[in-house]
C-alpha positions in Angstrom: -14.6 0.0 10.2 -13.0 -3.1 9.1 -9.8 -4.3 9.1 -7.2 -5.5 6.4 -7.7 -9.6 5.8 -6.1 -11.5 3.6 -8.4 -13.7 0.9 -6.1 -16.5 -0.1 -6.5 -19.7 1.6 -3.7 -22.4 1.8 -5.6 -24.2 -0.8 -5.4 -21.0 -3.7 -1.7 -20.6 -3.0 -0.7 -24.5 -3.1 -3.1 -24.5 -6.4 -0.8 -21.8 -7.5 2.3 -23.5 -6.9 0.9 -26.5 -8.8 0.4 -24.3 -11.4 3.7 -23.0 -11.7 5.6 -26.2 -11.9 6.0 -26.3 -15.4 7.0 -22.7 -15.8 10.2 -24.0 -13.9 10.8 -27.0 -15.6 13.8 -25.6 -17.7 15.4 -24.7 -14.0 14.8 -28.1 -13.4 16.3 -29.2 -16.5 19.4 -27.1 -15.9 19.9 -27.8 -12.6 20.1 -32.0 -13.7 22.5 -31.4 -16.1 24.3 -29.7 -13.9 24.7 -32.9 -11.3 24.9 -35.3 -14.9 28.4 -33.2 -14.9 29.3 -33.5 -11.8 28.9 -37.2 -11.6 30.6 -37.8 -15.0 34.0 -36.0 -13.5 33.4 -37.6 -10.3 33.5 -41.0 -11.8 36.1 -40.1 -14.7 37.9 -38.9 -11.5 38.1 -42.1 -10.0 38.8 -43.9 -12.7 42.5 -41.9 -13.0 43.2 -42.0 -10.0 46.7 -43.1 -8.4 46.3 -47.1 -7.0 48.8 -45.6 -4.8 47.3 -42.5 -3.6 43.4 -43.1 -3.9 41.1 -40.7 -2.6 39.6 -41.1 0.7 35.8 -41.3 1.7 36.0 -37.9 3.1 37.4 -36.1 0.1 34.3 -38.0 -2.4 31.9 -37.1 0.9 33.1 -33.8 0.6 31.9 -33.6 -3.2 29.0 -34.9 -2.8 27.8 -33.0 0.1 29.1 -29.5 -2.4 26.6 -30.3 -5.2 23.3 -31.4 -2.8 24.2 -28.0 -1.2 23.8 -26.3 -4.8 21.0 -28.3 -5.8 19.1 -28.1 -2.7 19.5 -23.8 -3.4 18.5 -24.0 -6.1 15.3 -25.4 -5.5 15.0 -23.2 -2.3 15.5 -20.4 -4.7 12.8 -21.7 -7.4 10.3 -22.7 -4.4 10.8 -19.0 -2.9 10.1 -17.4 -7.0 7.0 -19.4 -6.8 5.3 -18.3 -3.3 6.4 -15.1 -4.2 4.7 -15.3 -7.5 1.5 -16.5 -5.6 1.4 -13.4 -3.0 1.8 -11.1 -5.7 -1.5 -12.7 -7.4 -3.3 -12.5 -3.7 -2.4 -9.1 -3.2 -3.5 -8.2 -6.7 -6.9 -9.8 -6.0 -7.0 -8.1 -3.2 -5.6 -4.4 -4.3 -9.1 -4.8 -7.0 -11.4 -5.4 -4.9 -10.7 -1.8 -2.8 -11.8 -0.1 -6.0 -14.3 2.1 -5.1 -14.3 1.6 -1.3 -12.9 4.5 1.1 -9.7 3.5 3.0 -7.5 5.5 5.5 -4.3 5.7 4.7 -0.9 7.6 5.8 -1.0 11.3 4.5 -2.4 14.8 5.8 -4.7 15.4 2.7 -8.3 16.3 3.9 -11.0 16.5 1.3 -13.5 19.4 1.9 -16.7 19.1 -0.1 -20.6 19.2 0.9 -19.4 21.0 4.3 -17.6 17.8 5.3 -13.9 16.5 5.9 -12.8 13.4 7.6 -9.3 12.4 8.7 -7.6 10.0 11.0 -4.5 9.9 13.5 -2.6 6.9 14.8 -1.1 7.0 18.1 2.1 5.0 19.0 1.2 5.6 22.9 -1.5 7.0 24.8 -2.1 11.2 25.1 -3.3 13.2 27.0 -4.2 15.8 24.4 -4.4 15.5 20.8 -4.4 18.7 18.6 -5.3 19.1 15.1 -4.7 22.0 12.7 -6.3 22.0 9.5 -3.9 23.9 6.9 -5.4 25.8 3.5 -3.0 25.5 0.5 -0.5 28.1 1.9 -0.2 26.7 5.0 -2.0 29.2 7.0 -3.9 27.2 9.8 -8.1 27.6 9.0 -9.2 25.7 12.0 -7.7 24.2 14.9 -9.4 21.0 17.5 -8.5 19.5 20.5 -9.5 15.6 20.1 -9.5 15.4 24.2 -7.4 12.4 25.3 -7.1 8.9 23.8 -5.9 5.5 23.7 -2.7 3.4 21.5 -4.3 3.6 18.0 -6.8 4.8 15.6 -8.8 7.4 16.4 -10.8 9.3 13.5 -12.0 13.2 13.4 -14.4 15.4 11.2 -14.5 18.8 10.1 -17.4 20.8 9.2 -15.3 23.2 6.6 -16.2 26.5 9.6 -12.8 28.2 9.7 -11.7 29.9 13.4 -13.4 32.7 12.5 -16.3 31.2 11.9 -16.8 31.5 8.2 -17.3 28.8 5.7 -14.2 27.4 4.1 -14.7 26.9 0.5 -14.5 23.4 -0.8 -11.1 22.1 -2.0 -8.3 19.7 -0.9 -6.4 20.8 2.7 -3.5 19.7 5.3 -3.5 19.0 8.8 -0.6 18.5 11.2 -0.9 16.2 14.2 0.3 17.2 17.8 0.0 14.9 20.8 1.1 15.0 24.4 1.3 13.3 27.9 2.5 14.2 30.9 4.0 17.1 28.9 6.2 14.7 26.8 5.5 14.2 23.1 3.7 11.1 21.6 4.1 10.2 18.4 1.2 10.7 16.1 0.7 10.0 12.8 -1.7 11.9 10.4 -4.2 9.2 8.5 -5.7 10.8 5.1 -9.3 9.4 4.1 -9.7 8.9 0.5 -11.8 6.5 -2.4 -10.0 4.5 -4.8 -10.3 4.7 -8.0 -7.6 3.0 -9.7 -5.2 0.3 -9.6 -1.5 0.9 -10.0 1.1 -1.4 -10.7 4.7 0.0 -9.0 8.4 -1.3 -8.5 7.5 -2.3 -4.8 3.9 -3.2 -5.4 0.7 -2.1 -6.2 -0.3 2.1 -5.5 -3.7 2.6 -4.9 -5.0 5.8 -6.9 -7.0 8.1 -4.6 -7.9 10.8 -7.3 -6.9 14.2 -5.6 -4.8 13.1 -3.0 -2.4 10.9 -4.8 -1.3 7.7 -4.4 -0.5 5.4 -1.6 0.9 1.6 -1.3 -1.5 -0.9 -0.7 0.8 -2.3 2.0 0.2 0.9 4.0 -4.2 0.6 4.4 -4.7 0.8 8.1 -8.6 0.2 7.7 -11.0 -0.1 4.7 -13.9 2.0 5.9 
């Protein structure tokens, strides 16, 4: 199993922000007419002024100090669109290139087919005992294991589709629920649902991956690429 890496170098995303200057040169443009404005009242200001009640250094100070502080935003704000801009392209790049590769995911789907089902569980603390009941579309438990005792993490488990009773579930998508215990406290566990990806989906938040049967997930949320 293999984790999650990143594939953009320093070098992609710097090319990236090159690339995007000109996209932001009517910011640019806006934000100079902007301080041409500012200048012009400044000085007009001046100009008018009382002889006998001139503005002091800290009042012009003051001014200027108000439209760095906007200017410098607003480039903070247009640098900021940029990287953004450039992660989105990464993680796109890197969302494709799972296509067709098995990942484990959050979720309690388990896939049954060829008299083989494979799931995951992720353990916020070690247990003593980890239990796991595999669930047929009503809900009714078909098969239950005791995984024995592990470590903090990923830990994966298979199921040969043999039902308590010892006959053959048929093939089909299933549940499990995760239990784990130590000390005779409750650990948190979270169910991890195997799947292959198919398809590439653009959402609000992101990019889902499509993994047929068993829906779709957020790439964000991959715990391994298997």
């Amino acid at each position: 199993m293999s984790t999650v890496q990143s594939t953009s170098s320093p070098s992609e995303i710097f090319a990236s922000l090159n690339a995007s200057a000109s996209a932001n040169s009517t910011s640019a443009s806006t934000t100079q007419e902007s301080q041409d404005r500012f200048l012009k009242l400044l000085v007009t200001q001046l100009k008018n002024q009382d002889p006998l009640n001139p503005m002091d250094n800290a009042q012009v100070t003051t001014q200027l100090a108000q439209i760095n502080t906007v200017t410098g935003i607003d480039k903070l704000n247009s640098t900021l669109g940029t990287l953004l801009g450039a992660y989105s392209d990464s993680q796109a790049m890197q969302a494709a290139g799972l296509i067709g590769k098995t990942v484990l995911v959050p979720g309690t789907g388990l896939a049954l087919a060829n008299g083989e089902a494979y799931g995951g569980v992720k353990l916020a603390a070690p247990a003593e005992q980890v239990t796991v009941s595999i669930l047929d579309s009503k809900g009714n438990v078909v098969q239950t294991q005791n995984l024995g005792a592990h470590g903090t993490g990923l830990l994966d488990f298979s199921w040969d589709g043999k039902t308590a009773a010892g006959t053959i579930a048929p093939p089909g998508t299933y549940k499990f629920k995760v239990e784990a215990s130590a000390g005779g406290a409750a650990v948190t566990a979270e169910a991890l649902q195997i799947g292959t990806v198919s398809a590439l989906v653009r959402g609000k938040s992101g990019f889902l991956l499509d993994l047929g049967a068993l829906g779709t997930v957020d790439f964000k949320d991959v715990q391994q690429i298997l």
